[in-house]
C-alpha positions as CSV (number, residue, x, y, z in Angstrom):
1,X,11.6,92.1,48.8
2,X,12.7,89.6,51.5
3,X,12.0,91.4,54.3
4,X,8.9,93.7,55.0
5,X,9.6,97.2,53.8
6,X,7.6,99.8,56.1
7,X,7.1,103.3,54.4
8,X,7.0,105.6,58.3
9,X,10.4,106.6,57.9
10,X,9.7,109.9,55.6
11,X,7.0,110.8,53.3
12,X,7.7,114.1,51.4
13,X,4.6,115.3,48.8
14,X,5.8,116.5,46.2
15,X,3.0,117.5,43.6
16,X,-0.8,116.5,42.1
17,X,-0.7,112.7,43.3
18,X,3.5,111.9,43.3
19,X,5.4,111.1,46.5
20,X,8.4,110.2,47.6
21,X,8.6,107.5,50.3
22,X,11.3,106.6,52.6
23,X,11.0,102.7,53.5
24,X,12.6,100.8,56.7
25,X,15.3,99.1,54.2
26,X,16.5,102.8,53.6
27,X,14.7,103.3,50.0
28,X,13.4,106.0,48.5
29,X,10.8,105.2,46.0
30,X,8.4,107.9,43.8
31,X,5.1,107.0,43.6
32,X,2.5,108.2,41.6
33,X,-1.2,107.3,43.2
34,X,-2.9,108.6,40.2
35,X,-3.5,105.0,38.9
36,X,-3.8,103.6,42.1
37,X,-6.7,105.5,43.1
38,X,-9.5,102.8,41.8
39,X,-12.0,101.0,43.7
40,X,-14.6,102.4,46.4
41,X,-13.2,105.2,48.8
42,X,-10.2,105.7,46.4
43,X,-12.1,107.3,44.1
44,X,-13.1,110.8,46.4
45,X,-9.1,110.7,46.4
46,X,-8.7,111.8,43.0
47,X,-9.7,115.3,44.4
48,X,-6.4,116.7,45.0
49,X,-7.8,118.5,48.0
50,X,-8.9,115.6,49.6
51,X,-5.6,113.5,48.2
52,X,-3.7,116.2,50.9
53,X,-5.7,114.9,53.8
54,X,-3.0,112.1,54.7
55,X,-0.8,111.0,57.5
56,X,1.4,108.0,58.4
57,X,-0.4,105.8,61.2
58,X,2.1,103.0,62.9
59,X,2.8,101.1,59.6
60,X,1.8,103.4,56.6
61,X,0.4,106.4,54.8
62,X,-3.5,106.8,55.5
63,X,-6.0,109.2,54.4
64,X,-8.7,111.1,56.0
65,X,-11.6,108.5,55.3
66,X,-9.4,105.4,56.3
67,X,-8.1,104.4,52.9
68,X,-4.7,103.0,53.2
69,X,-1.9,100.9,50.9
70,X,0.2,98.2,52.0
71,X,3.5,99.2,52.3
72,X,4.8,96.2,49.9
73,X,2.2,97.5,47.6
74,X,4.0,101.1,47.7
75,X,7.1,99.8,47.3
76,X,6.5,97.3,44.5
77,X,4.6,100.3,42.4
78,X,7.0,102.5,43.0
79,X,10.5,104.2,40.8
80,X,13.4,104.2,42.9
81,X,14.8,107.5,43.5
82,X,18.8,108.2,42.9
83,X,20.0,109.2,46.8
């Protein structure tokens, strides 16, 4: 992953907890948060109307109460998509 991949280029929802992100290296990767939605904070996220609540600050996707992934993190957990 040589250089740092940054997922603010696109972010299309798709369904329950998939995406499909657009990273700076020109990727599209599907990710399904599902099984990333453990720990403290993550957890209220597993409420599909609260999973909704997002938005991309200056580097990456962030929800409504702050909770955020590393955009290397994204990348590395998620399926590349055929373009």
């Amino acid at each position: 992953y040589g250089n740092r991949v940054h997922s603010k280029e696109k972010i299309d929802y798709l369904k329950d907890f998939t995406m499909d992100l657009k990273f700076s290296n020109g990727e599209t990767r599907r990710v399904d948060f599902l099984p990333l939605l453990v720990g403290r904070g993550k957890e209220d996220l597993k409420d599909p109307d609260k999973f909704i609540q997002f938005g991309l600050n200056h580097w990456t996707l962030e929800w409504y109460n702050g909770i955020d992934f590393a955009p290397d993190f994204l990348y590395r957990n998620g399926q590349q998509v055929a373009s």
